[in-house]
C-alpha positions as CSV (number, residue, x, y, z in Angstrom):
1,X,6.9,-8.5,28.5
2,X,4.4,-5.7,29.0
3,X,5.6,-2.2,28.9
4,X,3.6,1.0,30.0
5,X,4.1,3.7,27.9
6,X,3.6,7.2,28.8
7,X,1.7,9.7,26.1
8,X,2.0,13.5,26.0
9,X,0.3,16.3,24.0
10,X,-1.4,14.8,20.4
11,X,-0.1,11.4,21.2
12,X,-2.4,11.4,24.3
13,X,-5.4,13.1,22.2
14,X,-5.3,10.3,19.7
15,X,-5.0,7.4,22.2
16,X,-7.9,8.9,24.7
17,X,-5.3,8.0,27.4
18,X,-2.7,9.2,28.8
19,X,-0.7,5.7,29.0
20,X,-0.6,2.8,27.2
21,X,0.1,-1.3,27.8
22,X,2.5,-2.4,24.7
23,X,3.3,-6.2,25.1
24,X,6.7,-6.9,23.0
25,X,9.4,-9.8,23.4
26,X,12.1,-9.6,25.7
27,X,14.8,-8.1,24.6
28,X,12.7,-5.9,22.6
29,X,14.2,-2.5,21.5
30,X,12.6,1.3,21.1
31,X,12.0,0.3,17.2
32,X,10.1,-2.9,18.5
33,X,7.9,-1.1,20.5
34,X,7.2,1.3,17.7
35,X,5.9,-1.3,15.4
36,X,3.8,-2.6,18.6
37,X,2.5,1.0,19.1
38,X,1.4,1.5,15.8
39,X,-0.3,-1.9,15.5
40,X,-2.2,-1.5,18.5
41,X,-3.2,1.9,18.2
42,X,-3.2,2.7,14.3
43,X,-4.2,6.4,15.2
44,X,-0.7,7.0,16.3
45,X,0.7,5.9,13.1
46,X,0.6,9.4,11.4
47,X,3.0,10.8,14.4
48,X,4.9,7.8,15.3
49,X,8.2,8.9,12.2
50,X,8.4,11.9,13.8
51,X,8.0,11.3,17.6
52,X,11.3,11.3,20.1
53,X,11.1,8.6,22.9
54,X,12.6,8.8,26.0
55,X,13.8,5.6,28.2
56,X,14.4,6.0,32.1
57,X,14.7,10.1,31.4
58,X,16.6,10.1,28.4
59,X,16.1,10.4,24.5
60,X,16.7,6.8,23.2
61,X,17.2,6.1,19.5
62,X,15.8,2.7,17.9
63,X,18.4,0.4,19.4
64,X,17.9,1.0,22.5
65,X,16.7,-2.0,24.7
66,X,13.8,-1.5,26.7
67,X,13.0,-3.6,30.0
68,X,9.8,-4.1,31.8
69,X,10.9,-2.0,34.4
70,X,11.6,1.0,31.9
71,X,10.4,4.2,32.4
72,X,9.1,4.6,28.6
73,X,7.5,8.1,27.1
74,X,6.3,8.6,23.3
75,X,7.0,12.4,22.7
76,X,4.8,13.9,19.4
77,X,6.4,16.3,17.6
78,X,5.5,19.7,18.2
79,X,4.0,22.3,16.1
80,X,2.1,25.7,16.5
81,X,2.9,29.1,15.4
């Protein structure tokens, strides 16, 4: 299935984009769609431990399943001073 991804802050600097098309297997889960991410897109890789996702509007740990109709976002941890 192909998921669409929405990116924020660096995640969105890295990418050049402010979205990104993931295809994972049905049935896939937020930790799939990690590994996809970072295979894809190997710039992410250095935020993707420490980045919160969020599924239909709220935070979603690895396990949680992700559809094609999901409304998916890749938060990047945020620092400044």
């Amino acid at each position: 299935m192909r998921v669409r991804v929405k990116l924020f802050a660096v995640a969105k600097e890295l990418a050049g984009s402010d979205t990104l098309t993931i295809d994972v297997l049905d049935g896939a889960s937020v930790a799939d769609l990690r590994k996809a991410v970072a295979a894809k897109l190997p710039a992410l890789g250095q935020i993707l431990p420490h980045a919160l996702w969020a599924v239909d509007t709220a935070y979603a740990d690895d396990d949680t399943l992700i559809t094609q109709q999901s409304d998916v976002a890749l938060i990047p941890p945020v620092s400044g001073g």
